[in-house]
C-alpha positions in Angstrom: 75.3 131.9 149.2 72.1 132.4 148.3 72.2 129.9 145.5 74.0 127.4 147.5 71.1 127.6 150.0 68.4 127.3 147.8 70.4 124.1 146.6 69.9 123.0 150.2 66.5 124.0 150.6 65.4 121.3 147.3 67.8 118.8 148.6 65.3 118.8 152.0 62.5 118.7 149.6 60.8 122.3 151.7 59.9 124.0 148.2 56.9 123.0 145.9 57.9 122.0 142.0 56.3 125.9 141.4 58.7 127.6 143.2 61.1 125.2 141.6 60.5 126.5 138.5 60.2 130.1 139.0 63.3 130.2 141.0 64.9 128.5 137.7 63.8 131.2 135.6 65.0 134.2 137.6 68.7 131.7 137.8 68.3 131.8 133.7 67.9 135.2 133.3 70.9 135.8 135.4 69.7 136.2 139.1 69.6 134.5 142.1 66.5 133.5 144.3 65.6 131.6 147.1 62.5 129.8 149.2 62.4 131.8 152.6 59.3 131.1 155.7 57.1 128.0 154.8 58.1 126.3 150.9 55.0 126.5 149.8 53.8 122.6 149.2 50.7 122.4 150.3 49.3 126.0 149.2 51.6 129.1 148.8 53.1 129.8 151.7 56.4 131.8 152.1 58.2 133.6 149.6 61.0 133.7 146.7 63.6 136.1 147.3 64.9 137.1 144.0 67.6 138.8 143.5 68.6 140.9 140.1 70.9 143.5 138.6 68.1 144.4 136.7 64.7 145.0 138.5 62.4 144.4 135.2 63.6 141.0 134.5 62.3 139.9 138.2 59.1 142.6 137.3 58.5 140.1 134.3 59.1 136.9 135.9 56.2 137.5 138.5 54.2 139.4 136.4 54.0 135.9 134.0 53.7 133.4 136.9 50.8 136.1 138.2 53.1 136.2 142.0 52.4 139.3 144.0 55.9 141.0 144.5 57.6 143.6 146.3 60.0 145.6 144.7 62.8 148.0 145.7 63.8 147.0 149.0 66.7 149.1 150.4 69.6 147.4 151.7 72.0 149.1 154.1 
């Protein structure tokens, strides 16, 4: 679902060509991520939800595109 939305999100044009492309990297590295609150176009607003069986590979992802993160959310 959350791939399928983030499909719809780029189709409405909401997310800048840098979310774009981190949101591609977390999909290569086998995870899923989406634009959630404002896309970002004109200056950073929102957020990427990313979403990974293994925490470092999302740790790495932000840590190169120098994105603050928050790890470790717990899901009920």
């Amino acid at each position: 679902m959350i791939k399928e939305n983030e499909r719809l999100l780029k189709s409405l044009g909401v997310a800048s060509e840098f979310a774009q492309k981190v949101i591609r990297e977390i999909e290569r590295n086998g995870g899923v991520a989406k634009v959630c609150g404002a896309g970002g176009i004109k200056g950073g607003s929102g957020i990427i939800l990313g979403l990974h069986s293994t925490k470092n590979s999302l740790l790495e992802i932000a840590k190169m595109n120098r994105l603050r993160y928050i790890l470790d959310i717990k899901v009920k």
